[in-house]
Structures are given as structure tokens and as C-alpha cells.
RODO-2510 file (C-alpha; in nm, 4 decimals, decimal comma):
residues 80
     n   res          X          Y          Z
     1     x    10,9911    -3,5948     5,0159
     2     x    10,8225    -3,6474     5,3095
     3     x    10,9996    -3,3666     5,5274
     4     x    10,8533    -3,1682     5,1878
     5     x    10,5069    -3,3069     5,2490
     6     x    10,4874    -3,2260     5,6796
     7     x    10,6172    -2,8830     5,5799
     8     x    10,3187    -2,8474     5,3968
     9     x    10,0349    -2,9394     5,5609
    10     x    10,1814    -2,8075     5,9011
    11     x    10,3106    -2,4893     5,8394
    12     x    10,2135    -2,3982     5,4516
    13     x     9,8226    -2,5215     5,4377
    14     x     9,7408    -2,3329     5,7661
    15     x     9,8767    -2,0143     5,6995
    16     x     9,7298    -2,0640     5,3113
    17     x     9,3578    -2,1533     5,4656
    18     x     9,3522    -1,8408     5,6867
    19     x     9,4284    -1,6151     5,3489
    20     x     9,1896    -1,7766     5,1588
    21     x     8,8932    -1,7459     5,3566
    22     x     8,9313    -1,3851     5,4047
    23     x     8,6274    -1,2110     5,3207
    24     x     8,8096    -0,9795     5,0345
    25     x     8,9813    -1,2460     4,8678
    26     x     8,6660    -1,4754     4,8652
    27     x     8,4705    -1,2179     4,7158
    28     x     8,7481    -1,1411     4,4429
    29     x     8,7546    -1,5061     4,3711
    30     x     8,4170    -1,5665     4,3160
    31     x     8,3557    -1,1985     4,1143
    32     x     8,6157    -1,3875     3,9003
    33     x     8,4497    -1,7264     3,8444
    34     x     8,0962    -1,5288     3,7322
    35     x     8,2986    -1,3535     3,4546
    36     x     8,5297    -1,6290     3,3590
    37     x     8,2759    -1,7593     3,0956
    38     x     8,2386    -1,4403     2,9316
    39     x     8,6213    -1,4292     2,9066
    40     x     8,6366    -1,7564     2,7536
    41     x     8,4006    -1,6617     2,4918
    42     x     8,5896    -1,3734     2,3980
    43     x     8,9002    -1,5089     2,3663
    44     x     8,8003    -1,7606     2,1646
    45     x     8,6487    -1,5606     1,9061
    46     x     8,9909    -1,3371     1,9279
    47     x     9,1598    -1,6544     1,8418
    48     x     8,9284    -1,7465     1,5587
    49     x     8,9555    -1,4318     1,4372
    50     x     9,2968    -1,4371     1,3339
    51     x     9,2743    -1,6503     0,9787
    52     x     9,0782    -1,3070     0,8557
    53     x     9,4246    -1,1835     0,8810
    54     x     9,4943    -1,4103     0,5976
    55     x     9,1900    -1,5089     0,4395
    56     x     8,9165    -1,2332     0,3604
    57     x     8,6112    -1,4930     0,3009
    58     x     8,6632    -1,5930     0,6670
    59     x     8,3339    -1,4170     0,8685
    60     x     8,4539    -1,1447     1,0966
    61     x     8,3928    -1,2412     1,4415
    62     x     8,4688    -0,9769     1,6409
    63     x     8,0968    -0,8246     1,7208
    64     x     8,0225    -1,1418     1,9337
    65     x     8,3635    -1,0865     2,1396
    66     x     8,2632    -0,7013     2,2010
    67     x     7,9271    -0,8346     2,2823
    68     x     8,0355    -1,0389     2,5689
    69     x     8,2315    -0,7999     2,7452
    70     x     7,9730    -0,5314     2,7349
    71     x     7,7276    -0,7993     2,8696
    72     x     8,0118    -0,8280     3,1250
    73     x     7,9935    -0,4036     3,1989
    74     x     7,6208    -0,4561     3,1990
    75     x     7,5980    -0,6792     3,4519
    76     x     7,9060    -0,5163     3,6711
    77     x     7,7233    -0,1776     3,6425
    78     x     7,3474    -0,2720     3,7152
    79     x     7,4571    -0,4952     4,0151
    80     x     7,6350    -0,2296     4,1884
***
């Protein structure tokens, strides 16, 4: 395990550091941690969504979810 653990941080981490601090794949990552809330949100109310399969009383949800991602195409639009 420890031959595992020098391979690692000798040859693996270094090569692994110099990726992620590339300019293009630091600015991917953090495009994707501003929308990851809004994704969250509407796959949640996808998921809650699915008893109205089953049950008709059950409110339909699905406005908020389309809500979200448009708020995510507004914002990706007007910041461009």
C-alpha cells in the first residue's frame, strides 16, 4: 500500500495539479459550481414530480423546474 501511496503523490498528484490549474479547465469548473444549485433544484422537483404519475391530487411541479433553468439561460446569455 505504500508503493500505492509514493506512486501517487510522486508521479500521479503532479501531473494531476498541472491539469487542474489550467486556465480552461478552471474556468469550466467553476462555470459548473455557479449552476450546480439551479440543477439541484430542478432535479428535485423532477423527482417530486413523479407521484403525479400516480396520484392526480398531487400539485404539478414542473413550472418551478422550467423556471430554474431559464433563470440558468438568463444568466448564461446576459453575462456573455
Amino acid at each position: 500500500m505504500s508503493g500505492f501511496m509514493h506512486f501517487l503523490n510522486t508521479k500521479f498528484a503532479p501531473g494531476a495539479q498541472k491539469i487542474a490549474n489550467n486556465d480552461w479547465i478552471v474556468t469550466i469548473k467553476n462555470s459548473i459550481l455557479e449552476v450546480l444549485p439551479f440543477i439541484f433544484i430542478g432535479s428535485f422537483i423532477t423527482l417530486f414530480n413523479i407521484p403525479l404519475n400516480f396520484w392526480k391530487w398531487w400539485p404539478d411541479l414542473a413550472p418551478i423546474s422550467s423556471f430554474t433553468f431559464g433563470l440558468v439561460l438568463h444568466f448564461y446569455f446576459h453575462s456573455t
